[in-house]
C-alpha positions as CSV (number, residue, x, y, z in Angstrom):
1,X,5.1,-24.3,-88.4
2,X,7.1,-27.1,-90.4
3,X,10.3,-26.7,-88.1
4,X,8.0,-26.4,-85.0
5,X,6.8,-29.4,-85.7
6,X,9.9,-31.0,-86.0
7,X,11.0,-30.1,-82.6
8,X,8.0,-31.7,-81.1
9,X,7.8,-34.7,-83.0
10,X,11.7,-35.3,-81.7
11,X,10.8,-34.5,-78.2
12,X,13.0,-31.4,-77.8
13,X,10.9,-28.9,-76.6
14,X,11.0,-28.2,-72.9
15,X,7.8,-29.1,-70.4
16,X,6.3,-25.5,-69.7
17,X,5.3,-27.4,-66.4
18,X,8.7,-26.8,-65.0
19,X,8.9,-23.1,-63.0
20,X,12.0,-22.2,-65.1
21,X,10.3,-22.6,-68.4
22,X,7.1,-21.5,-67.2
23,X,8.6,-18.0,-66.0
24,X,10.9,-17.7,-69.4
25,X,7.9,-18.2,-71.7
26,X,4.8,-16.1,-70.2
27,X,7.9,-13.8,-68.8
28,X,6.8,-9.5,-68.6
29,X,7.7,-9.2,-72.4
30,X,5.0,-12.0,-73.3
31,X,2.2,-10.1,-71.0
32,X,-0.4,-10.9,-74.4
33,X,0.5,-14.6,-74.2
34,X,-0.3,-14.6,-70.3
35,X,-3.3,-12.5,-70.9
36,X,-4.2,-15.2,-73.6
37,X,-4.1,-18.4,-71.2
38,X,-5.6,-16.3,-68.0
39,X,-8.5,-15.2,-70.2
40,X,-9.2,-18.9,-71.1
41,X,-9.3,-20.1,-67.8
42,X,-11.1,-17.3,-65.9
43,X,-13.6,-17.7,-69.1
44,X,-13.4,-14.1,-69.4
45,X,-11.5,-11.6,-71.6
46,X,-8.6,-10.1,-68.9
47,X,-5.9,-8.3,-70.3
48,X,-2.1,-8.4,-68.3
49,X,-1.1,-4.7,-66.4
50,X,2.3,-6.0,-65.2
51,X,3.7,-8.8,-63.5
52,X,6.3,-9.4,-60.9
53,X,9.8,-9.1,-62.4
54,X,11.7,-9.5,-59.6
55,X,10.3,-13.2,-59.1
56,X,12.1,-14.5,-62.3
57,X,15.2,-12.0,-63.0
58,X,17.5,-15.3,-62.7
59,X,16.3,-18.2,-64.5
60,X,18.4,-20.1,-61.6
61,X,17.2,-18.5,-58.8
62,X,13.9,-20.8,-58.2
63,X,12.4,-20.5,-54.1
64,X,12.2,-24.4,-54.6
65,X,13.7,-27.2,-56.7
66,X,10.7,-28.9,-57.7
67,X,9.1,-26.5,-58.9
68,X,6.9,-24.4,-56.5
69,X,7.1,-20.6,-57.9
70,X,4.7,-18.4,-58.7
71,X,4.0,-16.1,-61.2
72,X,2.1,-12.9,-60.3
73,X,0.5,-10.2,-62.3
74,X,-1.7,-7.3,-61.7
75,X,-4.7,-7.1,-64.2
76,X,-6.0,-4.1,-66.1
77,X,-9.3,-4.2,-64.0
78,X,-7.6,-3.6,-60.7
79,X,-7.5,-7.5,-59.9
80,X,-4.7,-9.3,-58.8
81,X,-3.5,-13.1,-60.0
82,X,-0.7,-15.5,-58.8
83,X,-0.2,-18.7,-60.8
84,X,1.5,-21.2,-59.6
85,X,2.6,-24.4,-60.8
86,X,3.0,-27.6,-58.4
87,X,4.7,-31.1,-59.6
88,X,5.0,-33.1,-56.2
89,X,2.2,-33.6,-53.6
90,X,2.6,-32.2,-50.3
91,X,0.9,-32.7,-47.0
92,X,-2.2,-30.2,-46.9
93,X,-2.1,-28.7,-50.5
94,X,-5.6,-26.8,-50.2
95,X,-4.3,-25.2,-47.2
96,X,-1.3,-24.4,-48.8
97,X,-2.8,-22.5,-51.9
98,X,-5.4,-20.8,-49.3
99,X,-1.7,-19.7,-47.5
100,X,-0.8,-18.2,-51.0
101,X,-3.8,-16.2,-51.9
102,X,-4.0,-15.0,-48.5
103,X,-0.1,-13.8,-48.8
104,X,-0.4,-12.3,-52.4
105,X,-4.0,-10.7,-50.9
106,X,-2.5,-9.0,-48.4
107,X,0.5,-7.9,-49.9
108,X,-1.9,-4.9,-51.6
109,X,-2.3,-2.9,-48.7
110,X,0.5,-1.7,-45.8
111,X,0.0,-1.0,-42.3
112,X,-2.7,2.1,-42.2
113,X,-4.5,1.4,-45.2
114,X,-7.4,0.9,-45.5
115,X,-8.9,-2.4,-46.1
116,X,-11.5,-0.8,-48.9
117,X,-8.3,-0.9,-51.4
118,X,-7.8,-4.4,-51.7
119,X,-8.7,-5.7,-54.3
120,X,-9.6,-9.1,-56.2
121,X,-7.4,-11.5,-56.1
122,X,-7.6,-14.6,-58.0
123,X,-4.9,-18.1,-57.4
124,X,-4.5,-20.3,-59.9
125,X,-3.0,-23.8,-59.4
126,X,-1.7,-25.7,-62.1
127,X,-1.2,-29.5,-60.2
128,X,0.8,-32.0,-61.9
129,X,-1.6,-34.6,-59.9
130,X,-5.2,-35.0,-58.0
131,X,-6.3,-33.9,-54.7
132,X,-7.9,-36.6,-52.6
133,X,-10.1,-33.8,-51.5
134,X,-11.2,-32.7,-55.0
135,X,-11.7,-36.8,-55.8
136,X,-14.9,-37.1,-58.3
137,X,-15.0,-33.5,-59.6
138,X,-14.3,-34.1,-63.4
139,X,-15.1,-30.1,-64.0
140,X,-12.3,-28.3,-64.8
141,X,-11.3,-24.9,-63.6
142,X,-14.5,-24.8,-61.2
143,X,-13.9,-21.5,-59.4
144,X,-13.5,-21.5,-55.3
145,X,-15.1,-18.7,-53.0
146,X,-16.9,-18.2,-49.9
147,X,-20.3,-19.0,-50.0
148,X,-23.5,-19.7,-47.6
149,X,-24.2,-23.4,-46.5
150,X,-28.4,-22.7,-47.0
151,X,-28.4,-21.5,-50.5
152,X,-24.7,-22.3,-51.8
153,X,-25.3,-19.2,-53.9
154,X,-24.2,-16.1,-52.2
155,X,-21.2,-15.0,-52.3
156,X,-19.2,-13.3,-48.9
157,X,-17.3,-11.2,-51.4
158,X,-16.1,-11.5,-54.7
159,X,-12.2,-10.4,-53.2
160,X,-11.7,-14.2,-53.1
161,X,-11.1,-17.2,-56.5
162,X,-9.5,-20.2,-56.3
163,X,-9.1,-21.9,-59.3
164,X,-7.7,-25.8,-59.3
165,X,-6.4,-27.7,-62.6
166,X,-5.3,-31.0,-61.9
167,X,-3.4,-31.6,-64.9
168,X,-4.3,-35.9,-65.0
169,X,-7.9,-34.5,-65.1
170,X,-7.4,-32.6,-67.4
171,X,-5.8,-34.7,-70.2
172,X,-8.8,-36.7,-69.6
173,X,-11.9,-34.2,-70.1
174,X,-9.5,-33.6,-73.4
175,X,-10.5,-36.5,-74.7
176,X,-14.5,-35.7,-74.1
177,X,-13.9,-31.9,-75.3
178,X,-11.1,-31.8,-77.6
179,X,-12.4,-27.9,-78.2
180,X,-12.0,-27.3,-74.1
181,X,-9.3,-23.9,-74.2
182,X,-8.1,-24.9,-70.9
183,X,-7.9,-28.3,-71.5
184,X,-5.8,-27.7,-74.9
185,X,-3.6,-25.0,-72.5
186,X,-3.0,-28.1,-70.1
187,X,-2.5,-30.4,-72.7
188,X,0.5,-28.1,-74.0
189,X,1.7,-27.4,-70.1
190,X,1.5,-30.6,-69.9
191,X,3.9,-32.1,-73.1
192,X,4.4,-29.8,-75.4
193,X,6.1,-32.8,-77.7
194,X,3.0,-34.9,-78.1
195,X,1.0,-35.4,-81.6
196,X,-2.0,-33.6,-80.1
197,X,-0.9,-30.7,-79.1
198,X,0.7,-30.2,-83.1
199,X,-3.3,-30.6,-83.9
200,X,-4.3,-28.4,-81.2
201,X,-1.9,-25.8,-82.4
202,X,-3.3,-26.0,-85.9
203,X,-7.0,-25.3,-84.1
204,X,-5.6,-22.4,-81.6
205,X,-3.4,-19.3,-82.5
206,X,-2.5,-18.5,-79.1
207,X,-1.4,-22.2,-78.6
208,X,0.5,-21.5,-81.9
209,X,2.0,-18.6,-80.6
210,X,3.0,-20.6,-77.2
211,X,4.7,-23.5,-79.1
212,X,6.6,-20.3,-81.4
213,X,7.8,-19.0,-78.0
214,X,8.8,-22.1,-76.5
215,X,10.7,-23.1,-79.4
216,X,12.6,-19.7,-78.9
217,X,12.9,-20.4,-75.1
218,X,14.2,-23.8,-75.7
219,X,17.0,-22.8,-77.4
220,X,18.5,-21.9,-74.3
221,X,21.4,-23.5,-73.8
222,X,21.5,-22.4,-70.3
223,X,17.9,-22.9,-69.2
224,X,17.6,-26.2,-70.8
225,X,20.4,-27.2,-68.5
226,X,18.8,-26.2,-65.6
227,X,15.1,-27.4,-67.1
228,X,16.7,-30.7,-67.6
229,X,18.4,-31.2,-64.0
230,X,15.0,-30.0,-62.6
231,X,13.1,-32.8,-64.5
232,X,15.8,-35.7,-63.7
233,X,16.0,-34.9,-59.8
234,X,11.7,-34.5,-60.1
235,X,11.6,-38.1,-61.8
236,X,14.4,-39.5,-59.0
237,X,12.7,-38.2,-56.3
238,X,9.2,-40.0,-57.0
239,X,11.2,-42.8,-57.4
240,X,12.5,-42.4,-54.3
241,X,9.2,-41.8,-52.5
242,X,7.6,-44.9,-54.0
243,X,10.8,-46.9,-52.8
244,X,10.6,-45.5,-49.2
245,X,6.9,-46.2,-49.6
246,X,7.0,-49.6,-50.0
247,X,10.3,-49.8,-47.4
248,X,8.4,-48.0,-44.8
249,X,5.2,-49.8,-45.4
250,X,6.9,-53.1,-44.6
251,X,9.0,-52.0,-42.2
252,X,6.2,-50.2,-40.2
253,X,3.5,-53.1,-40.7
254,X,6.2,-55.2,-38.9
255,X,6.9,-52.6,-36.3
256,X,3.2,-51.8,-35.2
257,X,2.4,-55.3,-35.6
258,X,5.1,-55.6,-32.8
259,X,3.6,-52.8,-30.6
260,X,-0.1,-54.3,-31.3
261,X,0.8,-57.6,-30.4
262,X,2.7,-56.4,-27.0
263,X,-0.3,-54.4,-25.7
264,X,-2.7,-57.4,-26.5
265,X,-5.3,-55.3,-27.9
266,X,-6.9,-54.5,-31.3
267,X,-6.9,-50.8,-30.8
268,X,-2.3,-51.3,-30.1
269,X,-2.2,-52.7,-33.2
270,X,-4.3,-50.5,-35.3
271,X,-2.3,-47.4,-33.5
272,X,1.2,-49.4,-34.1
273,X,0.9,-50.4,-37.5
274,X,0.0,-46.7,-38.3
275,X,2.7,-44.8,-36.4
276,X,5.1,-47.4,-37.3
277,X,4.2,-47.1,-41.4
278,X,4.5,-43.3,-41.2
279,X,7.9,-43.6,-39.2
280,X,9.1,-45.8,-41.7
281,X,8.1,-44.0,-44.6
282,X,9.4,-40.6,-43.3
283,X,12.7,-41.5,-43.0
284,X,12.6,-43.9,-45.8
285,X,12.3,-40.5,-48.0
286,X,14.7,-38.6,-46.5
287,X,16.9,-40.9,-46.9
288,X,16.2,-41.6,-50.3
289,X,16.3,-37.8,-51.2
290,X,19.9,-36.8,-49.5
291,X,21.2,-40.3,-51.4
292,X,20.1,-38.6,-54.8
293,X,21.1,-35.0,-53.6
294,X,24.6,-36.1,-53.0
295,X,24.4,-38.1,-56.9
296,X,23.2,-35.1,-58.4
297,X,26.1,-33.4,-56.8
298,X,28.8,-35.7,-57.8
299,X,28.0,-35.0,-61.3
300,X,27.8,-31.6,-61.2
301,X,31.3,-31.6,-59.7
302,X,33.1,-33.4,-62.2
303,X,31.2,-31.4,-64.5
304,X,33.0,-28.3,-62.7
305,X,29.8,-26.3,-61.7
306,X,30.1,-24.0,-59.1
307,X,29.4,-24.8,-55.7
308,X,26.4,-21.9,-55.5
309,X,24.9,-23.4,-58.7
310,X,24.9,-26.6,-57.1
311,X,23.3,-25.6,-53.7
312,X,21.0,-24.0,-55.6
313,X,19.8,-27.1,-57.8
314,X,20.6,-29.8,-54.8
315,X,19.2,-27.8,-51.6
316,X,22.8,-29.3,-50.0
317,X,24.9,-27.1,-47.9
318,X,28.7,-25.9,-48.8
319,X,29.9,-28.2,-46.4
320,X,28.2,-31.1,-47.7
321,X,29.4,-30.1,-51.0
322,X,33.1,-29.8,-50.3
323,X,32.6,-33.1,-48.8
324,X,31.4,-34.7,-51.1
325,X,34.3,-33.2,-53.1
326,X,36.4,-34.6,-51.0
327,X,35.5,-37.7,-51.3
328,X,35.6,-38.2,-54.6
């Protein structure tokens, strides 16, 4: 415990937040460790079948580079369960994780079956922010499902949880329930490193045995390289965002000002000022992202990565690559 906590109180331990780390540490050989954090937040004891290997053979091969895999498994009482972990906001997030229970749901049965052998199937998404849409719910790990609007209490069918943990929210309810299981789980997700989570550890052996695994996983030369490039382009592209953000707000309050002003009416300049702000934001982002793509790129090829490697970690094309290159 002694030279665990020496790793955390320097800050080396890598965030189990990012997909890489995430799928290295609850990977198919840790199935009791998965079992333990699924069970706390599900509030019920669930033990692990198996889970998809195919999804994290590569610890490079990630479907998207900030950090939007999922983890599925297959639990002992027939139900199915996708995890997923989610570090940026994107444009209609609830829809998004009602697209990826639907896609894991269906993947149980093939054309001809019937539809009597699907089973349960239960998403769990870990956000690195808040939902508008979820704004003053302070509960954490409330369970979604189809209900009635009269009574609010029956349920369609059970075949359908979703289960959201906003991870700000959750660092906050800490400090009401310091004893909260999920909350000390998201606490850990969350920074590993901190001074609370060397006293949570203390409080919960599966926490314990998370931090002993991580310290394992974070000896990985290779993973940490990848872990690390993952966390810088996440932290350049919020700055990026927020700099297009206030660009494009500027820029588009003085463009539908314009267009408001021209058409001499209140309602031009309420519908200018918004078009104009979201025109200006849009492609303030893009091009702040392809500006830190192309830096991210120019390191990695004085650092003589490959140019696969590099695709993979930058989402730039060969050509851009070689140009870049080029260039330099």
């Amino acid at each position: 415990m002694e030279q665990n906590q020496n790793l955390q109180e320097q800050g080396k331990l890598l965030l189990p937040k990012l997909d890489v780390v995430f799928h290295a540490l609850f990977r198919e050989e840790n199935k009791d460790l998965l079992g333990a954090l699924t069970s706390d937040i599900l509030r019920e004891e669930v033990k692990i079948k198996t889970t998809d290997k195919n999804r994290y053979v590569d610890i490079e091969e990630a479907e998207d580079k900030l950090g939007v895999m999922d983890l599925r498994a297959e639990l002992e009482n027939g139900a199915h369960c996708i995890i997923e972990i989610q570090l940026k906001h994107c444009e209609s997030e609830p829809e998004r994780i009602l697209f990826y229970w639907a896609d894991a749901y269906s993947r149980q049965i093939k054309r001809g079956d019937r539809f009597g052998k699907l089973e349960k199937t239960i998403s769990i998404a870990i956000l690195d922010h808040e939902l508008e849409e979820l704004k003053g719910i302070e509960e954490i790990g409330v369970k979604w499902q189809i209900r009635d609007e009269l009574t609010g209490k029956r349920i369609l069918t059970d075949r359908l949880e979703l289960i959201i943990i906003e991870l700000p929210k959750a660092r906050r309810k800490y400090r009401e329930e310091p004893d909260n299981a999920i909350c000390q789980w998201m606490m850990f997700m969350d920074n590993p490193n901190e001074s609370e989570v060397i006293q949570i550890m203390e409080e919960n052996k599966n926490i314990k045995k998370a931090i002993e695994e991580l310290e394992q996983v974070s000896g990985n030369e290779k993973l940490r390289r990848i872990a690390e490039l993952k966390e810088k382009y996440i932290r350049d592209e919020q700055a990026s965002i927020e700099y297009a953000q206030n660009v494009g707000y500027k820029d588009g309050y003085k463009n539908g000002e314009e267009e408001g002003i021209r058409k001499g009416e209140e309602r031009g300049i309420k519908k200018g000022v918004k078009e104009g702000m979201k025109e200006g934001i849009k492609e303030g982002i893009k091009e702040g992202e392809n500006k830190k793509s192309r830096e991210i790129a120019q390191i990695l090829l004085k650092k003589q990565m490959s140019i696969e490697d590099i695709k993979e970690i930058t989402g730039l094309n060969k050509d851009e690559i070689e140009k870049i290159r080029q260039d330099h």
